[in-house]
C-alpha positions in Angstrom: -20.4 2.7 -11.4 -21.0 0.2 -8.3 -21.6 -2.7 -11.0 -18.4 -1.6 -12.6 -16.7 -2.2 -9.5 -17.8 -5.2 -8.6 -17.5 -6.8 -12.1 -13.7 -5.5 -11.5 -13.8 -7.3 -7.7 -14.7 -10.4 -9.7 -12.4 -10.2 -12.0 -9.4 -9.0 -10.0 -10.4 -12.4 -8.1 -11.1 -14.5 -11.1 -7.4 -13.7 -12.0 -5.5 -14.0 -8.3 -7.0 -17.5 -8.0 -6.4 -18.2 -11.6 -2.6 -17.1 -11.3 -2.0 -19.0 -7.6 -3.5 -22.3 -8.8 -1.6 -22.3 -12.0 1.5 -21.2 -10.0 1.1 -24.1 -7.9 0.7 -26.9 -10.5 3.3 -25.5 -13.0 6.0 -24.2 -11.3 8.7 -22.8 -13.1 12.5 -24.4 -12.7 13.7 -22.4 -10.0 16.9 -20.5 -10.4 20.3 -21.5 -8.9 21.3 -20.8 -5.6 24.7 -19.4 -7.2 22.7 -17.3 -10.2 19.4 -16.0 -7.7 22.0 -14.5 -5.3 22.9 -12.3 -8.3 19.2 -11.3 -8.4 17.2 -8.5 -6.3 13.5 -9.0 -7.2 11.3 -6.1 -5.4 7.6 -5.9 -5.3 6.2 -2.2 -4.9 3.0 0.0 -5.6 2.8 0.9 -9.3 4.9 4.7 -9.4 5.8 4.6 -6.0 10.0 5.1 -7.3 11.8 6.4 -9.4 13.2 3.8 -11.7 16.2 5.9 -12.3 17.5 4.2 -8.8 16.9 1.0 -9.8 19.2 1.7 -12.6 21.5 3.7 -10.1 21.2 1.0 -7.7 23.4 -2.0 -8.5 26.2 0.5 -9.3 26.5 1.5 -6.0 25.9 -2.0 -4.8 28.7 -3.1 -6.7 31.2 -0.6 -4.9 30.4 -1.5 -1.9 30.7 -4.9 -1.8 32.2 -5.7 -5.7 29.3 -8.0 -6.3 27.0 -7.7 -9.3 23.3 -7.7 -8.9 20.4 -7.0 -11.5 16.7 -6.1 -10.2 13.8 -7.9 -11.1 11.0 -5.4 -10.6 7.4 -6.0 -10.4 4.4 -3.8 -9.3 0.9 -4.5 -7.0 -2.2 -2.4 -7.5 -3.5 -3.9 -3.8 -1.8 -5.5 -1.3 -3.9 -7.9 -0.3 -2.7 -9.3 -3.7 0.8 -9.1 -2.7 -0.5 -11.0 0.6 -1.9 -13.6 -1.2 1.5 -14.3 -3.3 3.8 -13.9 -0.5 1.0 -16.4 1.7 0.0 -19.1 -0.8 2.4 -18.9 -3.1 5.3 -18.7 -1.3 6.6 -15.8 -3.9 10.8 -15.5 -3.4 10.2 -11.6 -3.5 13.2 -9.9 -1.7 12.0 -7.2 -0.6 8.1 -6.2 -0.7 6.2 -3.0 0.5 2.9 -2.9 2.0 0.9 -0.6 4.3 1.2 -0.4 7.6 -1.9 -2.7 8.4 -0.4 -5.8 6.4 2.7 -5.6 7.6 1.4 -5.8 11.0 -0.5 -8.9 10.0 2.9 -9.9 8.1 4.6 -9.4 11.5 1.8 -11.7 13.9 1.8 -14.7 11.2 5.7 -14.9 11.1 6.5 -13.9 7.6 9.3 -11.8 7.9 13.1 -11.9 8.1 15.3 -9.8 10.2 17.1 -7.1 8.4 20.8 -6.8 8.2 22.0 -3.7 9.5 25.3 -4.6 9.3 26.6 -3.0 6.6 30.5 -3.1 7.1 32.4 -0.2 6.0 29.0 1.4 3.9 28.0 4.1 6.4 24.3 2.9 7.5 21.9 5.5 6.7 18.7 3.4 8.4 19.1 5.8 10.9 17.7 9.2 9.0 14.1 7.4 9.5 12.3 10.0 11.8 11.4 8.9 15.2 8.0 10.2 14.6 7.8 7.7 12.0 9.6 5.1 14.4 7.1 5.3 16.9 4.2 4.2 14.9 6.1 1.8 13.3 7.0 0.4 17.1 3.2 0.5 18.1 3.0 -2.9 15.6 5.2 -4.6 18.0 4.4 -7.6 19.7 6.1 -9.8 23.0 8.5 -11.9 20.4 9.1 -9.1 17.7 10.6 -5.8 17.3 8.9 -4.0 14.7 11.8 -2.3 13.9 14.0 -4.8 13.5 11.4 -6.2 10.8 10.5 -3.0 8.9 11.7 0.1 7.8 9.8 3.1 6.8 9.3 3.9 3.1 6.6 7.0 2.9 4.3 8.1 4.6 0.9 10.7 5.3 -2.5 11.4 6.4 -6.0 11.2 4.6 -8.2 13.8 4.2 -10.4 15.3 1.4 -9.4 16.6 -1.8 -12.1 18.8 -3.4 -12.5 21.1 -6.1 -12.5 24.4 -4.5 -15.1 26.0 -7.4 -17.8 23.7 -5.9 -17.1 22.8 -2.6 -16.3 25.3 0.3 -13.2 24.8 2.5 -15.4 25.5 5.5 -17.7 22.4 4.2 -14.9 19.6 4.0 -13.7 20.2 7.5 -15.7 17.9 8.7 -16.7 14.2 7.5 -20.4 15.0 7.4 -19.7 16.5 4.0 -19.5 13.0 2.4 -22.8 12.2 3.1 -24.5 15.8 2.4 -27.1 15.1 -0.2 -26.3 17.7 -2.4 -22.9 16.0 -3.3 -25.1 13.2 -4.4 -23.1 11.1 -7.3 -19.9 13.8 -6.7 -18.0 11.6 -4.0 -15.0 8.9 -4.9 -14.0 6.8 -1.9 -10.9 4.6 -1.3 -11.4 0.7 -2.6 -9.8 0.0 1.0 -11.9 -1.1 3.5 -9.3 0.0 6.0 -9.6 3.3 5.4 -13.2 4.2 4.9 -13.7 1.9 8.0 -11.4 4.7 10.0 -13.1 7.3 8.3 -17.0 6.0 8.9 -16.0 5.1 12.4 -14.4 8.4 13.4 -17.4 10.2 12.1 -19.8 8.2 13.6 -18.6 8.5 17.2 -17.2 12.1 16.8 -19.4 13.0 19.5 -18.2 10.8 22.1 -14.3 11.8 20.9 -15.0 15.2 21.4 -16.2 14.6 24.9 -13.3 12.3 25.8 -15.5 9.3 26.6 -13.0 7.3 24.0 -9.9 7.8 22.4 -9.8 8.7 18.3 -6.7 5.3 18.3 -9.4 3.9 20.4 -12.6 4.1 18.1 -10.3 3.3 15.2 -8.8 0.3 16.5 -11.4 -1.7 18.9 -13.2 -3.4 16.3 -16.3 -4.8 18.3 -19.0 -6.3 16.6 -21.1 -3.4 17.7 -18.6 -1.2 15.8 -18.3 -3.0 12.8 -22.3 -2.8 12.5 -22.2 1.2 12.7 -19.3 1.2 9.8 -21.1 -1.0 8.0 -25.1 1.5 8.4 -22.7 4.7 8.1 -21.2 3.3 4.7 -24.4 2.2 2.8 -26.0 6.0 3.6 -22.8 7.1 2.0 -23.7 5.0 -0.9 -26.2 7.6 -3.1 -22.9 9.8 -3.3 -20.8 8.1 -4.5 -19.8 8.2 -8.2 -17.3 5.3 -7.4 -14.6 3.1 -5.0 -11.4 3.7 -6.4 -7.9 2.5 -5.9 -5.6 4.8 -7.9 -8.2 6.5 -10.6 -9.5 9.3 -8.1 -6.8 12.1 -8.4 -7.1 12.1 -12.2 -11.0 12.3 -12.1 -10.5 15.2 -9.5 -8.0 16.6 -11.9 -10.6 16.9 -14.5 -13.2 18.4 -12.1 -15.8 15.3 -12.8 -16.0 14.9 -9.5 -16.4 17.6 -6.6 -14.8 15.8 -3.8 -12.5 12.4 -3.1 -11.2 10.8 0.1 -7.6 10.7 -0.6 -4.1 10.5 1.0 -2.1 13.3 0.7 1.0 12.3 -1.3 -1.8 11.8 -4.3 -3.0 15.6 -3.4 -0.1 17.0 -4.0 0.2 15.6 -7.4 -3.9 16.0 -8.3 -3.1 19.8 -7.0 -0.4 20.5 -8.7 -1.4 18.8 -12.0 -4.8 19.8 -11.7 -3.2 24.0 -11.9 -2.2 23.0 -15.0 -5.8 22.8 -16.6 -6.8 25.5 -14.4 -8.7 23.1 -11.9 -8.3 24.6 -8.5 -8.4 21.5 -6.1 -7.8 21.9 -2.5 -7.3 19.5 0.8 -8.0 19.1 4.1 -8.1 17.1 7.0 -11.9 17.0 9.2 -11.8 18.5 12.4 -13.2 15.2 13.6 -9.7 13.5 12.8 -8.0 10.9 10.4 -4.9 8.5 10.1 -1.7 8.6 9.8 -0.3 5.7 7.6 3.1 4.7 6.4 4.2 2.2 3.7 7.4 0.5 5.0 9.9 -2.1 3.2 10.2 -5.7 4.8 11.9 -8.7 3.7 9.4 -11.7 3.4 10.7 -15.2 4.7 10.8 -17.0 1.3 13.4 -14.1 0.4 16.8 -16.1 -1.2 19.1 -12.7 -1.6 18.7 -11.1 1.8 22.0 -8.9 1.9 21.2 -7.4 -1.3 17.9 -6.5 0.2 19.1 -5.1 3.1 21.7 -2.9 1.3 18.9 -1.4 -1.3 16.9 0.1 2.0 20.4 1.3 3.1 20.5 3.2 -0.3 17.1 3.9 -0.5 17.4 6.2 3.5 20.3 8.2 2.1 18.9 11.8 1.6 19.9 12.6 -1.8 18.0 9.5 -2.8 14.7 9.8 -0.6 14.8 13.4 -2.5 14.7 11.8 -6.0 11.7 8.9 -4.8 9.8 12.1 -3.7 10.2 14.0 -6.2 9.1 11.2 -8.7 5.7 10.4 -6.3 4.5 13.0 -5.1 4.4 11.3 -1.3 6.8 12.2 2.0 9.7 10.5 2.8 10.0 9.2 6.0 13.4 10.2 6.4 14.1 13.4 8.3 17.6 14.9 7.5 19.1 18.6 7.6 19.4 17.5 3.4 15.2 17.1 3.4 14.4 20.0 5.3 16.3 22.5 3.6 15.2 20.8 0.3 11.8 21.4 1.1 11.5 25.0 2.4 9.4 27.2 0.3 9.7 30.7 0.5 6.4 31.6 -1.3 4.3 30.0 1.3 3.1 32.6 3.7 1.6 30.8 6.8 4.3 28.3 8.7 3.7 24.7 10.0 5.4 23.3 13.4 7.1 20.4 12.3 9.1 19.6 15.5 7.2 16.1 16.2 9.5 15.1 12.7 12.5 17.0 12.3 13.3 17.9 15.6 12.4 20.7 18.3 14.6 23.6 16.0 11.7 23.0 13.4 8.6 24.6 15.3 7.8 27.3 12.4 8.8 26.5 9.1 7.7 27.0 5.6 6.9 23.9 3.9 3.9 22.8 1.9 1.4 21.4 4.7 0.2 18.7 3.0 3.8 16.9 2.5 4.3 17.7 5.9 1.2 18.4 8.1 1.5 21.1 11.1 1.3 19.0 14.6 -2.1 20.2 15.5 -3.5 18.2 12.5 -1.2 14.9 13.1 -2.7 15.5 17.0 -6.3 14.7 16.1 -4.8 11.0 14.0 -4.2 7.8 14.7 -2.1 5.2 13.1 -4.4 2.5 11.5 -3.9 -1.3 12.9 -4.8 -4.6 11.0 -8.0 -6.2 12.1 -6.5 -9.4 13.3 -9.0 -12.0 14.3 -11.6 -9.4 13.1 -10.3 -9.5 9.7 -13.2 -11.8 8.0 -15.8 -10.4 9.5 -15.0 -6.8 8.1 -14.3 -8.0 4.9 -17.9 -9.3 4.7 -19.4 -6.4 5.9 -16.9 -4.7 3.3 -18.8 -6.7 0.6 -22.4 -5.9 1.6 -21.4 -1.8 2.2 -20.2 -1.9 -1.1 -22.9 -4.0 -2.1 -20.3 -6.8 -3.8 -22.3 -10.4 -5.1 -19.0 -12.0 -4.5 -19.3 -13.5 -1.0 -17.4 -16.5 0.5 -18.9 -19.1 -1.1 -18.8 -17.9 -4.5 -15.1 -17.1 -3.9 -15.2 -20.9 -3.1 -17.1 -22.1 -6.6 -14.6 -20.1 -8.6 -11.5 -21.6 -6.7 -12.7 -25.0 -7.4 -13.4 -24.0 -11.1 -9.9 -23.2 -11.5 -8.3 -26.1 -9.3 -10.3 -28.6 -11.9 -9.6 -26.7 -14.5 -5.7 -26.9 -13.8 -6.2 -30.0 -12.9 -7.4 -31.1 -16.4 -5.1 -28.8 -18.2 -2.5 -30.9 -16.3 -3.9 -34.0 -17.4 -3.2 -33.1 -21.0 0.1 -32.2 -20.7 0.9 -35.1 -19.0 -1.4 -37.5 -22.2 0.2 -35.3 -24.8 3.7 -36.3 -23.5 3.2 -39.1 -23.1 1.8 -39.7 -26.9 5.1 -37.5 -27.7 6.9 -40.2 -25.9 5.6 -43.3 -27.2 5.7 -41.7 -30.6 9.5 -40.9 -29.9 10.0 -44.9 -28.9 8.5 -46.2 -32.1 10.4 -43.8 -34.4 13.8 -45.0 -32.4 12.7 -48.6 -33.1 11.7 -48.2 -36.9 15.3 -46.7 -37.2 17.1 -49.5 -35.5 15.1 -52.1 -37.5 16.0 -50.2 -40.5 19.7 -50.4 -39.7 
């Protein structure tokens, strides 16, 4: 399994640097100022909406402001790939959404746009965000921006453990150690995101100092010393014999299939891998270690090469009304950040027996409700996570200790040899074009002149 992940590293690689080069030396005619103001091109997680509002959407676009829009709509598998686009290619994407962690890095290298609230006589529904959510949005901040003003949240959750509850005890997964128990050997997926499993690793591997208040959980998530970095780094290679696999969207179905006993996931992906699982009579259960977790949110921004900003700005006005955070849930399987009288009442379930206190979200009236505790946790579980920060100027180094952990071939130099494969390769692909019309050319002028001496 860890060959077939790195051949698919490679490859995923092979084909960004294939796609950026040729996107540089062949550029396609850009559209008209006049005709790309008609257009709204999004760039989102694969199944992360339902496309029944991007049908719904330009209706309701069109009565507020009597202009016509159509939706170009294209997906990412990782966002470092929709980075990359945004970065090098200078991709005219409207509207993008990434995690929390790259839009903080989005936020410090100045690739954003202001968004419009101003939304004249369309009431503005930006508001039904829940401060919860607000607040870890505002921790990404910085002297010159406000975060808020840049972002505004999309879904949102914790990680934890899925596990198949015929196998594995409950009492076993609430705490990290389980990972690395040897007699899950081969029986473990992990996240492809070196974000979280470096949260996870690091939390587990200084739980001892957390629990005795010599450093914070945000603290021991988020000061990446060097020190640190080589303690992920010795945590994750001992993980390594149980692992059947790094996965980026393939663990909930595995788990569904009870092929594997347990998976680091994030809970909107429970909830569907519980729920779907029940339906093969695979009894799959989550839970959050005692030693603690993150809390994450994915959150819409406008990138700075956007060209149809007030349509952008009006699609996360539509997308915060309740009726229509309702529908995107429904479809996903994730949590809504928005926090409305509409949501709450939406989600009470009656069959549940044990309440949550959900006060930190929808307010202080909502201290014992019934509502599925993995959509929404209780507050005593959100009180042992932390939100998840970019590395910054630690970001290379992490990824390289990334590559060993997961024991990857491709390091920075070979990432360099296939670059300049490509760049030559376009380059000589270029040259052809270039002789072939030429020859079309010449061939053209000697026809013309045959004719006219024929005449």
């Amino acid at each position: 399994m860890t060959n077939l992940n790195t051949k698919r590293t490679l490859r995923k690689t092979v084909i960004l640097i294939s796609l950026l080069t040729i996107c540089f030396l062949f550029p396609g005619c850009k559209q008209s100022d006049k005709s790309r103001s008609k257009v709204l091109k999004i760039y989102n997680w694969a199944d992360y909406i339902d496309e029944a509002v991007l049908t719904d959407f330009p209706i309701w676009y069109k009565e507020q402001t009597g202009e016509d829009v159509r939706i170009v709509y294209q997906v990412f598998d990782m966002t470092e790939v929709m980075y990359t686009k945004i970065v090098l290619g200078q991709e005219d994407f409207d509207l993008v959404c990434p995690t929390q962690a790259i839009i903080e890095r989005m936020i410090n290298k100045r690739l954003l746009l202001p968004i419009n609230q101003d939304f004249g006589k369309t009431p503005n529904y930006l508001s039904n965000v829940s401060p919860f959510i607000q607040k870890q949005v505002g921790t990404f901040s910085t002297s010159e921006f406000k975060a808020s003003e840049y972002v505004i949240s999309y879904m949102w959750g914790i990680s934890g453990i899925l596990y198949n509850k015929g196998l594995i005890s409950k009492e076993e997964v609430q705490s990290w150690k389980s990972l690395w128990d040897p007699k899950n050997q081969g029986k473990v997926l992990m996240k492809d995101s070196y974000w979280d499993a470096y949260n996870m690793a690091i939390i587990y591997a200084k739980n001892k100092e957390i629990a005795q208040g010599k450093i914070t959980l945000y603290d021991a998530a988020n000061n990446h010393t060097n020190e640190d970095i080589e303690l992920v780094e010795k945590y994750l290679k001992l993980l390594k014999p149980n692992l059947a696999g790094w996965e980026a969207d393939f663990g909930k179905e595995m788990m569904t299939k009870g092929k594997i006993w347990m998976s680091y996931a994030w809970s909107g992906d429970a909830v569907w891998a519980i729920e779907e699982a029940a339906t093969v009579n695979v009894d799959l259960g989550f839970e959050v270690p005692l030693e603690g977790s993150n809390v994450w949110f994915d959150g819409w921004v406008i990138p700075k090469y956007a060209r149809n900003t007030k349509a952008a700005a009006f699609f996360l006005n539509y997308l915060c009304r309740p009726d229509i955070a309702l529908r995107n849930m429904e479809t996903t399987g994730y949590t809504s950040s928005i926090a409305t009288p509409e949501i709450l009442e939406e989600q009470i379930d009656t069959t549940l027996t044990e309440s949550v206190n959900l006060s930190y979200f929808f307010g202080t009236d909502a201290d014992s409700l019934f509502i599925d505790p993995i959509r929404y946790p209780d507050s005593s579980v959100i009180d042992r996570c932390a939100v998840i920060h970019d590395f910054l100027d630690k970001n290379e180094t992490v990824l390289e200790m990334w590559s060993r952990a997961k024991g990857d071939n491709l390091n920075t130099g070979a990432a360099v040899l296939i670059f300049s494969f490509f760049f030559l390769l376009a380059i000589w692909i270029l040259h052809r074009k270039i002789s072939r019309y030429r020859v079309k050319q010449r061939h053209k002028r000697r026809v013309k002149s045959f004719v006219f001496k024929s005449l």
